[in-house]
C-alpha positions as CSV (number, residue, x, y, z in Angstrom):
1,X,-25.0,8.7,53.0
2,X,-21.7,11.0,52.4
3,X,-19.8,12.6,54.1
4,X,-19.8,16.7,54.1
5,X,-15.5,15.7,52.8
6,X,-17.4,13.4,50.2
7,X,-20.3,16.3,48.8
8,X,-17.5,18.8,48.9
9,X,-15.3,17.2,46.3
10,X,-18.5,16.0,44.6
11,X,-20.2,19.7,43.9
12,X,-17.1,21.1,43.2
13,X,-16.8,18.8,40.7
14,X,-20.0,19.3,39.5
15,X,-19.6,23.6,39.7
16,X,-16.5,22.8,37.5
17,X,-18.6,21.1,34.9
18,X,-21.6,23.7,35.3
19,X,-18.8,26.8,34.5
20,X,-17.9,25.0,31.6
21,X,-21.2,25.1,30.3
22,X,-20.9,28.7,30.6
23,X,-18.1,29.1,28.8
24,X,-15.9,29.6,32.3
25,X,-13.1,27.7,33.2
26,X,-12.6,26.7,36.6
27,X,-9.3,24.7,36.5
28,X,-8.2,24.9,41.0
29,X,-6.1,27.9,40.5
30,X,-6.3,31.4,41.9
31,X,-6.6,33.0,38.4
32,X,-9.8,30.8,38.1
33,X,-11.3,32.8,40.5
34,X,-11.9,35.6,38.3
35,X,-13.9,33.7,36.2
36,X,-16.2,32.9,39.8
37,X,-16.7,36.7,39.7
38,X,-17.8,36.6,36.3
39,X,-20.3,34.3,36.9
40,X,-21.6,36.4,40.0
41,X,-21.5,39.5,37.3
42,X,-23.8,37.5,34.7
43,X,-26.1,35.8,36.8
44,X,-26.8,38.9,39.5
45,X,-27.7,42.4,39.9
46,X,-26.6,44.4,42.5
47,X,-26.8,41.4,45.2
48,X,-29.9,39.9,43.7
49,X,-31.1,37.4,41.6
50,X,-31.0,37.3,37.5
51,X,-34.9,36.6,36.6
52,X,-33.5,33.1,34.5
53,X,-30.2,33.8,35.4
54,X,-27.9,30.3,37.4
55,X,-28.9,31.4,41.2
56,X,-33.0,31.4,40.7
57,X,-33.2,28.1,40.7
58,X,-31.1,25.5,43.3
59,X,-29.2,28.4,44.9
60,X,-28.3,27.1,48.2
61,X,-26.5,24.2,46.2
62,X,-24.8,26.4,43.8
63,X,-23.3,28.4,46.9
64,X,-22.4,25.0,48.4
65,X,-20.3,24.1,45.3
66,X,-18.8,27.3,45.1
67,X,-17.5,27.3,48.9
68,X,-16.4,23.7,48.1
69,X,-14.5,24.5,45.3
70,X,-13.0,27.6,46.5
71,X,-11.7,25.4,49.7
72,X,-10.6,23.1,47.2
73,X,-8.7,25.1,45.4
74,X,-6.9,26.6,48.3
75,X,-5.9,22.9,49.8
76,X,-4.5,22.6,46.5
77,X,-2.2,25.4,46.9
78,X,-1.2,25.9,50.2
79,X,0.4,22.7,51.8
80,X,-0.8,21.3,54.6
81,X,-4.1,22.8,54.4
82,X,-7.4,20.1,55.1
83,X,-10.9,20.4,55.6
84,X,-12.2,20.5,59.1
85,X,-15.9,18.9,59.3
86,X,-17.9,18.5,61.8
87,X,-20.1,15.4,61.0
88,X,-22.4,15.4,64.2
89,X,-23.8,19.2,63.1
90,X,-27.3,19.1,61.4
């Protein structure tokens, strides 16, 4: 089984890929982070679901891989940041 450091890097890989799709480009930078918003703007409605939109299916992943790749991006840019996991919490 993986770790929670292990799924982190793994979804935001996979969020990277699922942008792309989208015609987004999530490339570990701040500026990227406008195209997150974008996403949010195309695929929601006043803080609720699209009907067919990204989030009405798998959501709770999709927000996983988002977290993980905003954290990822940030550890990329400001040195000495790391994750802090906590393995033993369900």
């Amino acid at each position: 089984m993986p770790t929670i450091k292990e799924d982190i890097v793994t979804f935001s890989d996979m969020i990277v890929k699922g942008f792309a799709s989208d015609k987004l480009n999530l490339d570990y930078t701040l500026s990227s982070f406008k195209d997150i918003d974008t996403f949010y703007d195309r695929h929601s409605k006043n803080g609720q679901r699209v009907e067919g939109g990204k989030f009405s299916k798998n959501l709770g992943q999709i927000l996983f891989a988002l977290g993980g790749y905003i954290g990822e991006t940030i550890i990329k840019i400001v040195p000495g940041t790391v994750w802090e996991t906590d393995e033993s919490d369900p």
